[in-house]
MOPAC internal coordinates of N, CA, C and O (Angstrom, degrees):
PM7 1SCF
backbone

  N    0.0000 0     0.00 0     0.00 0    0    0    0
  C    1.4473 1     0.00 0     0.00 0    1    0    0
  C    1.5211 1   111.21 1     0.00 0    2    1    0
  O    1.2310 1   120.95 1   137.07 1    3    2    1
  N    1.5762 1   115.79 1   -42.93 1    3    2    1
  C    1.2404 1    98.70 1   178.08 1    5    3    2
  C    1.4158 1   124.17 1   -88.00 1    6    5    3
  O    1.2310 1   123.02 1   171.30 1    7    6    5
  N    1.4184 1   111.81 1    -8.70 1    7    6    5
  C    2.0865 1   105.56 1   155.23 1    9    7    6
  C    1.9634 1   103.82 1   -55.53 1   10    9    7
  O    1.2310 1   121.22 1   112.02 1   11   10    9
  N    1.0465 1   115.27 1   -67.98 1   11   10    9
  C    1.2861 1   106.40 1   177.84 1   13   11   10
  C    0.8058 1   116.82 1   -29.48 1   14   13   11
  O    1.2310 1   106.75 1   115.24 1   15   14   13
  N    1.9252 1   142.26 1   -64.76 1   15   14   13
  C    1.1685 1   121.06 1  -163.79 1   17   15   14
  C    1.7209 1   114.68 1   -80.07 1   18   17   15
  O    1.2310 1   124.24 1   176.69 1   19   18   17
  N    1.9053 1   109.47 1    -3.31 1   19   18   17
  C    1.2789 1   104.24 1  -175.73 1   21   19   18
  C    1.6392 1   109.17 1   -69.40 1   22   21   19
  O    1.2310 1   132.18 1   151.28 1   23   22   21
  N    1.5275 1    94.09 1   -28.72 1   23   22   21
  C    2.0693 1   106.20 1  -155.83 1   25   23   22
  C    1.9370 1    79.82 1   -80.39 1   26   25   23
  O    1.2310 1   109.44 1   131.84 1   27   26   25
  N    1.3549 1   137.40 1   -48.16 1   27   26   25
  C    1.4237 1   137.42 1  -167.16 1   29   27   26
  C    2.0144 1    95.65 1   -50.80 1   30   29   27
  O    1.2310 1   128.28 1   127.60 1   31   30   29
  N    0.8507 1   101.66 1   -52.40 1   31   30   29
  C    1.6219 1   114.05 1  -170.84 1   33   31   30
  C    1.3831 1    94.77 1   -73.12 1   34   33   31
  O    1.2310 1   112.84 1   123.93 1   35   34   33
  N    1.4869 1   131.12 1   -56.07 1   35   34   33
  C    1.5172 1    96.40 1   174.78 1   37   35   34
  C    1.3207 1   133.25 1   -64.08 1   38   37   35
  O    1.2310 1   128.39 1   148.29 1   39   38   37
  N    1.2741 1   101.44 1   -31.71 1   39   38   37
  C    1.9331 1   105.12 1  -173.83 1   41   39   38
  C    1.6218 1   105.37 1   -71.67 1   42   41   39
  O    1.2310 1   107.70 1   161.45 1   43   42   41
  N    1.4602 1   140.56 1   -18.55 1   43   42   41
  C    1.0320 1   155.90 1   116.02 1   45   43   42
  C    1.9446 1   113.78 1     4.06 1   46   45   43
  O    1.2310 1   135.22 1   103.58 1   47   46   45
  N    1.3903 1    88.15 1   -76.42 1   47   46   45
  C    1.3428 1    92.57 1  -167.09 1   49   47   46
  C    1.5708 1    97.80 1   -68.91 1   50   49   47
  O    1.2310 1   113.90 1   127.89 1   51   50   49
  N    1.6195 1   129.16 1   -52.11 1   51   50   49
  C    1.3668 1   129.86 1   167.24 1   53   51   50
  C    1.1476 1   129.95 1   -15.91 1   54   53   51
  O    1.2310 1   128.17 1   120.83 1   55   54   53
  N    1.6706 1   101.88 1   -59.17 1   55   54   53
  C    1.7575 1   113.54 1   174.06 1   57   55   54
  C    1.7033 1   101.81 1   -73.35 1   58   57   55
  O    1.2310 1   108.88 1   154.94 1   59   58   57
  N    1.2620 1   138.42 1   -25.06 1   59   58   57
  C    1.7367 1   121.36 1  -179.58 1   61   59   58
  C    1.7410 1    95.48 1   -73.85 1   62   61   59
  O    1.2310 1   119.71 1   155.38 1   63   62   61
  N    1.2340 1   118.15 1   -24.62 1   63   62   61
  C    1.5424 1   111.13 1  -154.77 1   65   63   62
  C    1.6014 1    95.65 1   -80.11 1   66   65   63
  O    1.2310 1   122.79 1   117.71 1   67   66   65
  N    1.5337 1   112.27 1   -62.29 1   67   66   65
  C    1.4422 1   130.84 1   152.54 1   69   67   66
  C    1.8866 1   120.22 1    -2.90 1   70   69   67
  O    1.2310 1   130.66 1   111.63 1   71   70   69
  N    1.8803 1    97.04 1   -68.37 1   71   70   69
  C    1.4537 1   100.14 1   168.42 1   73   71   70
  C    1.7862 1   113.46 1   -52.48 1   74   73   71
  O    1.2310 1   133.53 1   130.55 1   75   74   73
  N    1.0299 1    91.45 1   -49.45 1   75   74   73
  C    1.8764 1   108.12 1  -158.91 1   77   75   74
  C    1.4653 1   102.97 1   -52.95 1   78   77   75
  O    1.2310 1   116.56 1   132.47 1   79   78   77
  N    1.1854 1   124.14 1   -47.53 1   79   78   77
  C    1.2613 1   129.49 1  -171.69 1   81   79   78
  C    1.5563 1    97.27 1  -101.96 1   82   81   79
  O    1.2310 1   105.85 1  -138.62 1   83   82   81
  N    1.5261 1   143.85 1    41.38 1   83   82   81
  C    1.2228 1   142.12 1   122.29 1   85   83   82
  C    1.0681 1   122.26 1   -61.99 1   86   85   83
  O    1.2310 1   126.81 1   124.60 1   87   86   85
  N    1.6258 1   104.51 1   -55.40 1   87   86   85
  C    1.5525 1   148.36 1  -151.99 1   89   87   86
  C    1.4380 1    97.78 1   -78.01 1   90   89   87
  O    1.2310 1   125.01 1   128.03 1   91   90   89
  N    1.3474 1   107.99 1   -51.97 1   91   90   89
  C    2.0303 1   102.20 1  -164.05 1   93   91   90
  C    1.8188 1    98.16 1   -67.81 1   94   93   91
  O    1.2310 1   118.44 1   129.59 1   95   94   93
  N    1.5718 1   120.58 1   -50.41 1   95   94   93
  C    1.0981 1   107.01 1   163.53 1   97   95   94
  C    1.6668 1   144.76 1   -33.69 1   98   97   95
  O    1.2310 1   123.54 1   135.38 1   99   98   97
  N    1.4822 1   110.82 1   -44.62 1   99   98   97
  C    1.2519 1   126.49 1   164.10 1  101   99   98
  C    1.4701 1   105.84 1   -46.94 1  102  101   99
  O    1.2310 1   120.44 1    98.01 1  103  102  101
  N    1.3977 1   116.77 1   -81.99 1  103  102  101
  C    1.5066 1   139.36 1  -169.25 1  105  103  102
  C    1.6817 1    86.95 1   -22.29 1  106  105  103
  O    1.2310 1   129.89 1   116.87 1  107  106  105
  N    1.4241 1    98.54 1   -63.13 1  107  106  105
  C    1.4950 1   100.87 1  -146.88 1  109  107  106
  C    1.9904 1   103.89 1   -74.14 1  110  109  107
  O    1.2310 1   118.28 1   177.61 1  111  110  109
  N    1.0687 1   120.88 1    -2.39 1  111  110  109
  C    1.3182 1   135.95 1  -177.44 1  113  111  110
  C    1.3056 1   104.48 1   -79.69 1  114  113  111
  O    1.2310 1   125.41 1   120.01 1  115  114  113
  N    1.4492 1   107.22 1   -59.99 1  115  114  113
  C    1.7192 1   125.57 1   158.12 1  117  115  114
  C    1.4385 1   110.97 1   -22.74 1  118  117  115
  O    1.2310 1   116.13 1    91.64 1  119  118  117
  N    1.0490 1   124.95 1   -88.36 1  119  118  117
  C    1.5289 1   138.05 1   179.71 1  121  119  118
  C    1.4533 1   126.50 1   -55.82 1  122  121  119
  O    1.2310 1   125.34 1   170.87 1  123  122  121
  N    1.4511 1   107.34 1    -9.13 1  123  122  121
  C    1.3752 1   110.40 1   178.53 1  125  123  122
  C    1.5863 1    93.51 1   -99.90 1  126  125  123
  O    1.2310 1   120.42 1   142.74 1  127  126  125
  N    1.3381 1   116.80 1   -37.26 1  127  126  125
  C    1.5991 1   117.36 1   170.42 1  129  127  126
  C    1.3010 1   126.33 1   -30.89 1  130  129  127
  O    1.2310 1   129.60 1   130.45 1  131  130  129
  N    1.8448 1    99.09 1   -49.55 1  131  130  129
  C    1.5936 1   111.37 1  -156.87 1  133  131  130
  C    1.6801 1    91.05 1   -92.92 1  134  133  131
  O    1.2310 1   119.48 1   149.27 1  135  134  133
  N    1.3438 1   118.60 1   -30.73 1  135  134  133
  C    1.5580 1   115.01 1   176.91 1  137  135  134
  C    1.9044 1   110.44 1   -60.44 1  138  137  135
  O    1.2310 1   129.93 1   141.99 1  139  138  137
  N    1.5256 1    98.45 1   -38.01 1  139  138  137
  C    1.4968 1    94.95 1   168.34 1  141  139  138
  C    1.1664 1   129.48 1   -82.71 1  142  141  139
  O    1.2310 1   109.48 1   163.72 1  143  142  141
  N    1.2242 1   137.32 1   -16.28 1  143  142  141
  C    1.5866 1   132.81 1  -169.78 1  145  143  142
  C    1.7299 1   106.22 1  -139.01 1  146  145  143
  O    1.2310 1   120.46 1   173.73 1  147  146  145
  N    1.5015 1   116.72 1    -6.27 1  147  146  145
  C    1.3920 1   108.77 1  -175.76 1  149  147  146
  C    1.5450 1   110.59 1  -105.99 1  150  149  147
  O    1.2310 1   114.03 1   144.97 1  151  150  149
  N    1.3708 1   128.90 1   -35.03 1  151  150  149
  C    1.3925 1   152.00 1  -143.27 1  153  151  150
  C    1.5478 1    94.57 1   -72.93 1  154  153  151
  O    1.2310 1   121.06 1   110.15 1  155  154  153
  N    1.0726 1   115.58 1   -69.85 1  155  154  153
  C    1.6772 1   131.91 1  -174.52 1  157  155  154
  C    1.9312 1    96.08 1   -35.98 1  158  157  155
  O    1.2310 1   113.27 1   155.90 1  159  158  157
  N    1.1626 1   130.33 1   -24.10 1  159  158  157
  C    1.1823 1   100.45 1  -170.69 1  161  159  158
  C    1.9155 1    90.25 1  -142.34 1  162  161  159
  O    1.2310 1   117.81 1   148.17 1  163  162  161
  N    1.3222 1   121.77 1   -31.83 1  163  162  161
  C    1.5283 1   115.33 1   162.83 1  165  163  162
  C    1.5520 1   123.10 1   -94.19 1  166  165  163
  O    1.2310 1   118.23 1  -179.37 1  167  166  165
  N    1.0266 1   120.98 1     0.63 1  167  166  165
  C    1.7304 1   134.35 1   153.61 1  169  167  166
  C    1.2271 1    94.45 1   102.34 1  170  169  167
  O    1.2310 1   121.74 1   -10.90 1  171  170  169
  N    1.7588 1   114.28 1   169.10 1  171  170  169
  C    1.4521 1   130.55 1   135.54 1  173  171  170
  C    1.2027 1   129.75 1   -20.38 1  174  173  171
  O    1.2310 1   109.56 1   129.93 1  175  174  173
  N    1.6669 1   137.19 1   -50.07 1  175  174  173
  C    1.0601 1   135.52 1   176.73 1  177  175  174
  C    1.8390 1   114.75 1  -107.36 1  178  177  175
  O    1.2310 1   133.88 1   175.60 1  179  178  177
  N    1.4822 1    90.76 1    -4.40 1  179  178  177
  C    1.6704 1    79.78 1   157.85 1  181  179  178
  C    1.5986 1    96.17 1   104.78 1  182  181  179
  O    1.2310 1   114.84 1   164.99 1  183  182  181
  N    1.2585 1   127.39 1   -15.01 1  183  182  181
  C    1.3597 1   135.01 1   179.02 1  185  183  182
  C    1.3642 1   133.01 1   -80.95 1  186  185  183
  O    1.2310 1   127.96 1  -143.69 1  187  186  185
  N    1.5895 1   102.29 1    36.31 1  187  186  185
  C    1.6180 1   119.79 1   175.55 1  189  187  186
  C    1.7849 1   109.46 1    44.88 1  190  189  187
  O    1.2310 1   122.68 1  -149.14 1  191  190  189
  N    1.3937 1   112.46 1    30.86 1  191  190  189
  C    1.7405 1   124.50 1   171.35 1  193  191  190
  C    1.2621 1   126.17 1  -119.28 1  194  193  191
  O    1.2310 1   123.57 1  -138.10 1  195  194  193
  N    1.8585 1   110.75 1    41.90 1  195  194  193
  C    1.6073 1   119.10 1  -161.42 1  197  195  194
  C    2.0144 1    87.97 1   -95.56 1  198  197  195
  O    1.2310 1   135.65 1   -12.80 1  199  198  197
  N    1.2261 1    87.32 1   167.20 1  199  198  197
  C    1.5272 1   117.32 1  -150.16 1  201  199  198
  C    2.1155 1    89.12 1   -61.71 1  202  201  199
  O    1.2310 1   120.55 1   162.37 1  203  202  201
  N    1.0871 1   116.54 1   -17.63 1  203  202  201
  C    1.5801 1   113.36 1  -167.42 1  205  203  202
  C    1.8731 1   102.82 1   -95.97 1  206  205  203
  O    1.2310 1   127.88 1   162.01 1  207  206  205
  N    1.5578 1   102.44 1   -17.99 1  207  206  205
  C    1.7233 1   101.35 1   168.80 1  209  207  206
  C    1.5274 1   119.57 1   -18.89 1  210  209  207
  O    1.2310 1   121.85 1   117.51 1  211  210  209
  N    1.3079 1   114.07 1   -62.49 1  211  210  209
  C    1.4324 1    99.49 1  -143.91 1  213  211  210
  C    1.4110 1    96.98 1  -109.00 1  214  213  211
  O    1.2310 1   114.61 1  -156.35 1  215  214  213
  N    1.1403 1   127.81 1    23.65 1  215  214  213
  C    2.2233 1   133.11 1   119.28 1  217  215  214
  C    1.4245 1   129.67 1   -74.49 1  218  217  215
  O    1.2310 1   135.71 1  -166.14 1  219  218  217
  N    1.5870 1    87.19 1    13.86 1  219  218  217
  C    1.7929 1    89.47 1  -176.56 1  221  219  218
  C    1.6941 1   109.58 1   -98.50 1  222  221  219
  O    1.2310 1   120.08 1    -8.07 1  223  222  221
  N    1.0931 1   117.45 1   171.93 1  223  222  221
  C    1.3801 1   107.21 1   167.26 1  225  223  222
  C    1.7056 1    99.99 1  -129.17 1  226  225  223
  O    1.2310 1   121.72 1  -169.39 1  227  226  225
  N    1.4349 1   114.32 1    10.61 1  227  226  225
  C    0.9262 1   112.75 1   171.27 1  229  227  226
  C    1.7689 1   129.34 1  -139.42 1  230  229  227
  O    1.2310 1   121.36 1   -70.82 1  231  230  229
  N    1.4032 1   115.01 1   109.18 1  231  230  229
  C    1.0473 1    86.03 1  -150.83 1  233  231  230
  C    1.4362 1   133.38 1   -88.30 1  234  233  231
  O    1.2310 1   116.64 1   -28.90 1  235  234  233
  N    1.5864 1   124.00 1   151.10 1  235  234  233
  C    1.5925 1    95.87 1   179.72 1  237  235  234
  C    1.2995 1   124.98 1   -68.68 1  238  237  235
  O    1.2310 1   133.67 1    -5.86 1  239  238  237
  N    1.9424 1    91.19 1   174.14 1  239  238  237
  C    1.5369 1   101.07 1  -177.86 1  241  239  238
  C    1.6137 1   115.58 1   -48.60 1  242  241  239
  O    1.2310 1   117.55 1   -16.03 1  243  242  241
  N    0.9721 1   122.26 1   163.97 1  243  242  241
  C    1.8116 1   124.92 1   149.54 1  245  243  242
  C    1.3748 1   105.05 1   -80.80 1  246  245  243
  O    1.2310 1   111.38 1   -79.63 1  247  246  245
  N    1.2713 1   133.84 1   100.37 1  247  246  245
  C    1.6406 1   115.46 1   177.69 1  249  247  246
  C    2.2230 1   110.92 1   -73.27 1  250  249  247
  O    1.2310 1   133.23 1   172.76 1  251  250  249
  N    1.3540 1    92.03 1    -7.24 1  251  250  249
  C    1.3275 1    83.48 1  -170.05 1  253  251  250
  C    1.8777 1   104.26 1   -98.95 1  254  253  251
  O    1.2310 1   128.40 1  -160.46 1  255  254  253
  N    1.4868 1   101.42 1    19.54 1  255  254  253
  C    1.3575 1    99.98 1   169.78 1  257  255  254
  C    1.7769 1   113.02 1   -94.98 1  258  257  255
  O    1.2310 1   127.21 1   -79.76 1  259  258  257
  N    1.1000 1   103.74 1   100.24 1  259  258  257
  C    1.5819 1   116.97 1   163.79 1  261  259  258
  C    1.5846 1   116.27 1   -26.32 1  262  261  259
  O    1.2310 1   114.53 1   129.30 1  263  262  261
  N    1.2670 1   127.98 1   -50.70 1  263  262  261
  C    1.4606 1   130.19 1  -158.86 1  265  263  262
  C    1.6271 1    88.49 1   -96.66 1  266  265  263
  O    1.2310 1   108.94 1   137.09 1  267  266  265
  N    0.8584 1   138.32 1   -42.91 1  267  266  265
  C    1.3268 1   141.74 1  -179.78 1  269  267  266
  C    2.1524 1   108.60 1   -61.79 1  270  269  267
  O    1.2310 1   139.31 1   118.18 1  271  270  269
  N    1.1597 1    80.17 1   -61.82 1  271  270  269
  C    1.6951 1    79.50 1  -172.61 1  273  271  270
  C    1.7048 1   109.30 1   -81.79 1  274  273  271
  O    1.2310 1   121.09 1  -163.00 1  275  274  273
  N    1.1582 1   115.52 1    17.00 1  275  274  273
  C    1.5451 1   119.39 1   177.93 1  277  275  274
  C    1.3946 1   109.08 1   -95.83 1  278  277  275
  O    1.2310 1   128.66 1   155.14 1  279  278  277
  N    1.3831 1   100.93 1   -24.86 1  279  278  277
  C    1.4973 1   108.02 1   171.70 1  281  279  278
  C    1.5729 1   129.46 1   -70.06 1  282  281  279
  O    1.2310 1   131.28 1   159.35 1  283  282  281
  N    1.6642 1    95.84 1   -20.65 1  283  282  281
  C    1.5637 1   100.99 1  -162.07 1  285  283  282
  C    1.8237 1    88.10 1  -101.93 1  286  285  283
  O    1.2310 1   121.37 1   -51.66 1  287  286  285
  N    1.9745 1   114.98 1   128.34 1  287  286  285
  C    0.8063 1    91.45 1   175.54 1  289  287  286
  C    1.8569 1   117.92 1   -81.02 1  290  289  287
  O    1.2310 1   116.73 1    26.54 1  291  290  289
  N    1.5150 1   123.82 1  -153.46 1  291  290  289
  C    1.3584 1   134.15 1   175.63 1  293  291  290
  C    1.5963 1   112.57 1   -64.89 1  294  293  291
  O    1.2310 1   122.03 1   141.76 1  295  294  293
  N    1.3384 1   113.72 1   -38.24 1  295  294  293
  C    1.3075 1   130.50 1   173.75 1  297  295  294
  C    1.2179 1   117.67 1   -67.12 1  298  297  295
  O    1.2310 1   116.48 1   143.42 1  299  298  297
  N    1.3737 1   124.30 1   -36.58 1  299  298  297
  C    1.6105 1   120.53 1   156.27 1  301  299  298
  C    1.3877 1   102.77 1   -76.18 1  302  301  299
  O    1.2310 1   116.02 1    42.11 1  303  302  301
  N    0.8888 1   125.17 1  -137.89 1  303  302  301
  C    1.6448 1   116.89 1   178.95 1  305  303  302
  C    1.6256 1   107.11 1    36.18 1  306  305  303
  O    1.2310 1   124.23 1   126.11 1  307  306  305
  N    1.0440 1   109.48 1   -53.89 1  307  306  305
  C    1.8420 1    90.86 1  -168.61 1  309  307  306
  C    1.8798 1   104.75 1   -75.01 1  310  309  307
  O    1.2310 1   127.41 1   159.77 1  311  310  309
  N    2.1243 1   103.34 1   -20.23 1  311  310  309
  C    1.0887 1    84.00 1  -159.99 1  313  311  310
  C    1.3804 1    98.80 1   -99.20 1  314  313  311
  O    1.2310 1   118.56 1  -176.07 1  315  314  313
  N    1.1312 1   120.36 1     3.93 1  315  314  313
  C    2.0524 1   122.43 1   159.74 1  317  315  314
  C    1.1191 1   112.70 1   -55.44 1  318  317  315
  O    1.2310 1   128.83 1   125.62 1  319  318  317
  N    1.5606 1   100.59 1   -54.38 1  319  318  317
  C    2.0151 1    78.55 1  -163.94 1  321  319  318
  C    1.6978 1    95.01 1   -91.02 1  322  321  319
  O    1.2310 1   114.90 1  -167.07 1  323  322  321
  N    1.2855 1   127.27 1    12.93 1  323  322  321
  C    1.3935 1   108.61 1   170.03 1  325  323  322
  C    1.7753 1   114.44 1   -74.15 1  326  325  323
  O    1.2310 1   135.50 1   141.82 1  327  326  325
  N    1.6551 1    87.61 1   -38.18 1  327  326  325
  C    1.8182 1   107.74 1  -150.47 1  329  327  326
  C    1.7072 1   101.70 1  -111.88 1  330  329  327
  O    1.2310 1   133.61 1   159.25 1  331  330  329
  N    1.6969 1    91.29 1   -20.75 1  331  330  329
  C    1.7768 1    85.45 1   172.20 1  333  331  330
  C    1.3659 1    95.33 1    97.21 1  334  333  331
  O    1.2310 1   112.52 1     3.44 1  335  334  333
  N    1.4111 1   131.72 1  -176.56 1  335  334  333
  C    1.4670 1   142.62 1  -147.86 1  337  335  334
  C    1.4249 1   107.12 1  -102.19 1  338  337  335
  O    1.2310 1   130.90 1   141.49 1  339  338  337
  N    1.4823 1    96.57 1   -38.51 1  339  338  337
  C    1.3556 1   103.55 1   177.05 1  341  339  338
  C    1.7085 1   130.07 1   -62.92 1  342  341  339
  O    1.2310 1   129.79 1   177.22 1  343  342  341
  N    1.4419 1    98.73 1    -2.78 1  343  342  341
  C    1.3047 1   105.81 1  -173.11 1  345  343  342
  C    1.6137 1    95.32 1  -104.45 1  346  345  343
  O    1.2310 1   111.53 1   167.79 1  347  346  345
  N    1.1143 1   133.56 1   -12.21 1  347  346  345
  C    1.3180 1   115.75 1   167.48 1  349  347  346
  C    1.4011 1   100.58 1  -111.24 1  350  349  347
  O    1.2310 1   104.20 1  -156.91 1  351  350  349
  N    1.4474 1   146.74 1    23.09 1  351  350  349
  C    1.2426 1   139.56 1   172.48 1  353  351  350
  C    1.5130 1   106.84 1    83.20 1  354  353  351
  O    1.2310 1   116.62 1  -148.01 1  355  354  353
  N    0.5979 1   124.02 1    31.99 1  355  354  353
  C    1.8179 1   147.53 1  -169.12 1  357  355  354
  C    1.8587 1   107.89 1  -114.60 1  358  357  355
  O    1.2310 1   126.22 1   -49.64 1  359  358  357
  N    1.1488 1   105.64 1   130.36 1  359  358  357
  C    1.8390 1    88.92 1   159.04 1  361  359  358
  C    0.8678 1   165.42 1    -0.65 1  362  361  359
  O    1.2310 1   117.15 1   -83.66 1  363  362  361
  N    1.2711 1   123.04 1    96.34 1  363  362  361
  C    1.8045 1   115.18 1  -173.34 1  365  363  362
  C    1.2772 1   121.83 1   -63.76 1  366  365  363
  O    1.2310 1   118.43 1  -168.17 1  367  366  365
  N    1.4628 1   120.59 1    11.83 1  367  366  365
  C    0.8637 1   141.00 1   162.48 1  369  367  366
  C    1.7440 1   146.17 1   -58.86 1  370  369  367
  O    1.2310 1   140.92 1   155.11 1  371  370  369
  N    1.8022 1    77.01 1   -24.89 1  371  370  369
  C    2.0624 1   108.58 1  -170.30 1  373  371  370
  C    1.4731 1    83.50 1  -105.06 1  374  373  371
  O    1.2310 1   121.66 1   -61.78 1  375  374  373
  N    1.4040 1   114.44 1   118.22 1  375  374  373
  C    1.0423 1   105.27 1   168.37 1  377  375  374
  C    1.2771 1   119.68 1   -76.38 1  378  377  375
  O    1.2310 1   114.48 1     9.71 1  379  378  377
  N    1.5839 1   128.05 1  -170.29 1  379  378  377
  C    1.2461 1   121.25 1   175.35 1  381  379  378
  C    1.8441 1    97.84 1  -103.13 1  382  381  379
  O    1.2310 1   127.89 1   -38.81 1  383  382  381
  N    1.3517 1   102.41 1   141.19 1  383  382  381
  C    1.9564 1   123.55 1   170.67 1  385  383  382
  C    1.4145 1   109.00 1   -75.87 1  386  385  383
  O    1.2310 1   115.24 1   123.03 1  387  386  385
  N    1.3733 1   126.63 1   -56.97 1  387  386  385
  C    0.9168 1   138.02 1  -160.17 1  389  387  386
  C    1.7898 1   122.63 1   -22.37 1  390  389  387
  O    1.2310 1   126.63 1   141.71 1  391  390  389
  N    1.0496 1   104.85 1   -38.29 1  391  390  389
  C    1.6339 1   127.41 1  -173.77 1  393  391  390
  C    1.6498 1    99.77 1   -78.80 1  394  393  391
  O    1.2310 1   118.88 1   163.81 1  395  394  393
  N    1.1762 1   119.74 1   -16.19 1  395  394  393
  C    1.5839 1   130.73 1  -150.01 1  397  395  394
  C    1.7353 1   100.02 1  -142.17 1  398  397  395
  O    1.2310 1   113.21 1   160.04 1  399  398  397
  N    1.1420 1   130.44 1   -19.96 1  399  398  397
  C    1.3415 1   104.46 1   166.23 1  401  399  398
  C    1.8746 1   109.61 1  -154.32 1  402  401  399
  O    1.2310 1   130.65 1   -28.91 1  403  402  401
  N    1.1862 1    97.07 1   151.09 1  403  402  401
  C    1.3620 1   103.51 1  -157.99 1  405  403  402
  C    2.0482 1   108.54 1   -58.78 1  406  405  403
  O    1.2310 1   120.02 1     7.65 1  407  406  405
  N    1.2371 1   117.57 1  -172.35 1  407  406  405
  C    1.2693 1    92.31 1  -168.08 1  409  407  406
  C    2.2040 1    95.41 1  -102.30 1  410  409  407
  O    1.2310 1   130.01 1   168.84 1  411  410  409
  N    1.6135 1    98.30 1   -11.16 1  411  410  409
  C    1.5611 1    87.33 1   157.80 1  413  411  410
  C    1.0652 1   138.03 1   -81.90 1  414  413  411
  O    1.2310 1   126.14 1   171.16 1  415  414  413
  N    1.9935 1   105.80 1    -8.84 1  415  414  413
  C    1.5342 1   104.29 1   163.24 1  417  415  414
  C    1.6986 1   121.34 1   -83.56 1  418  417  415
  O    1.2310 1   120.80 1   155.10 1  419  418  417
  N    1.5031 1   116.07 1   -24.90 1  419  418  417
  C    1.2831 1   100.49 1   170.38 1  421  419  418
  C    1.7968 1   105.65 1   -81.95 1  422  421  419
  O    1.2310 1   119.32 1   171.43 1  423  422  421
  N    1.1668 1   118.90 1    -8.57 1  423  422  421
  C    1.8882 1    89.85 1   169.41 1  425  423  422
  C    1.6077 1   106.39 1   -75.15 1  426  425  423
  O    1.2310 1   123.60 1   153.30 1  427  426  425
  N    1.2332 1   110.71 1   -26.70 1  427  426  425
  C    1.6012 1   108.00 1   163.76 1  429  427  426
  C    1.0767 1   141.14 1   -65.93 1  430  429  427
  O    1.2310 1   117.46 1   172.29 1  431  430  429
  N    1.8797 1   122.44 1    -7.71 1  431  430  429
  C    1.5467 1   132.12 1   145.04 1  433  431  430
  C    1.2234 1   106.24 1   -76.07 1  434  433  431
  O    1.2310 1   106.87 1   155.47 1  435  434  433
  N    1.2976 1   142.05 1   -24.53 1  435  434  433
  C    1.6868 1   147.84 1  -150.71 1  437  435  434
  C    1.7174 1    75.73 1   -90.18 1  438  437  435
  O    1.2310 1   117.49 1   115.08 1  439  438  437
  N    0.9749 1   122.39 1   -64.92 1  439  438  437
  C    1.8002 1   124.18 1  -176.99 1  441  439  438
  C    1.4782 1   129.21 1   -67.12 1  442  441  439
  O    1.2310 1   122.34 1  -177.21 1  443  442  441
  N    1.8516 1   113.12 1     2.79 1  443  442  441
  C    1.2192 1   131.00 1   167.05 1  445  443  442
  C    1.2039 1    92.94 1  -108.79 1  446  445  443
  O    1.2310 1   110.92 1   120.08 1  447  446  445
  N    1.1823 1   134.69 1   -59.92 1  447  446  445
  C    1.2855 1   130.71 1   171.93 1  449  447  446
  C    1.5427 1   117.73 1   -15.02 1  450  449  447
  O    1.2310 1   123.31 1   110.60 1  451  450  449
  N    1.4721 1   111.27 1   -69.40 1  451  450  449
  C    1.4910 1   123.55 1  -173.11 1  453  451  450
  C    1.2909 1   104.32 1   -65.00 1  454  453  451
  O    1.2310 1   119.22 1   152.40 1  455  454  453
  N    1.3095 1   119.09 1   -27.60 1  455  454  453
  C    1.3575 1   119.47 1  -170.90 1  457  455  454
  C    1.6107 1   105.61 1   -76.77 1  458  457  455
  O    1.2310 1   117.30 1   124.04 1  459  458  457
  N    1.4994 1   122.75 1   -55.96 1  459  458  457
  C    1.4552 1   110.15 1   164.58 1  461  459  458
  C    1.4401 1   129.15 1   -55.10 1  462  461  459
  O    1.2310 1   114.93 1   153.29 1  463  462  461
  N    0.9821 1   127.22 1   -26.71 1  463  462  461
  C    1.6452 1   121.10 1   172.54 1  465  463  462
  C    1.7386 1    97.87 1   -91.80 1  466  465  463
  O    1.2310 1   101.18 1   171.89 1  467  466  465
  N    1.0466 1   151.86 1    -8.11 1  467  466  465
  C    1.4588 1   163.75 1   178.90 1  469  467  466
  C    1.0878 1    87.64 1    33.37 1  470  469  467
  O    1.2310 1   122.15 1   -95.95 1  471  470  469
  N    1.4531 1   113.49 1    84.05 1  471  470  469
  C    1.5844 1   133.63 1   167.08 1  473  471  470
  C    1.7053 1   118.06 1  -172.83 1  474  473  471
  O    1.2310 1   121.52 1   -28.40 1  475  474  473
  N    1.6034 1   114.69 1   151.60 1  475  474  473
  C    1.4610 1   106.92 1  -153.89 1  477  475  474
  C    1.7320 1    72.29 1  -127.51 1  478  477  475
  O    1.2310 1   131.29 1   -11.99 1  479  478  477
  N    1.7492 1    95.82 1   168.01 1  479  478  477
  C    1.2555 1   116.61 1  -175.71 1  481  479  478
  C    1.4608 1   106.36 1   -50.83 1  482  481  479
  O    1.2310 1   118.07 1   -48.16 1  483  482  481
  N    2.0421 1   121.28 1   131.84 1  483  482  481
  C    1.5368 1   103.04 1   155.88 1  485  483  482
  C    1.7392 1    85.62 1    96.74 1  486  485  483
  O    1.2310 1   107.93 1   138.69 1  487  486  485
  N    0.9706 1   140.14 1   -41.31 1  487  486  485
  C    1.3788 1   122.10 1  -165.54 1  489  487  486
  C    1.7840 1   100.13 1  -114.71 1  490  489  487
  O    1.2310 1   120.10 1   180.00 1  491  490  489

């Protein structure tokens, strides 16, 4: 009985270690995403002040504004940067991702996203 619960407790710890190191990869896939394809026009910190701003006539979001991005739920957001701005009545400006990143890497900006404004839809 107590090998059983030793081998239960290791394979236990295996599968948390297993998750963990899915997850840190993702995260970090996330952020290298938005450093590659978002920055140039919503900045480094996410505050719609990337280096292509002031040729815009429109400006981007702030993603690191809380009251702003609380409004937009996950379902928009995933479907902007899939479909571009124009698909939610937004800017022709946002281009569309879709062609360029898979649809588990944009739910993985939708989840950096929330993470820089540290706010979920509605709140």
């Amino acid at each position: 009985m107590k090998i059983i619960k030793v081998i239960v407790t290791e394979l236990c710890v295996a599968s948390l270690l297993l998750v963990w190191s899915m997850e840190a990869p993702a995260v970090e896939k996330a952020a290298d995403n938005y450093r590659t394809y978002c920055t140039q026009c919503h900045g480094l910190q996410g505050n719609g002040k990337g280096i292509n701003v002031r040729d815009m006539s429109v400006q981007p979001r702030d993603h690191s504004d809380a009251q702003e991005m609380s409004a937009r739920s996950d379902d928009d957001i995933f479907k902007v940067i899939k479909e571009g701005g124009v698909a939610i009545n937004k800017s022709v400006l946002m281009p569309p991702w879709g062609d360029v990143l898979s649809d588990e890497e944009i739910h993985g900006l939708v989840a950096h996203l929330r993470e820089m404004c540290q706010c979920s839809y509605g709140k």
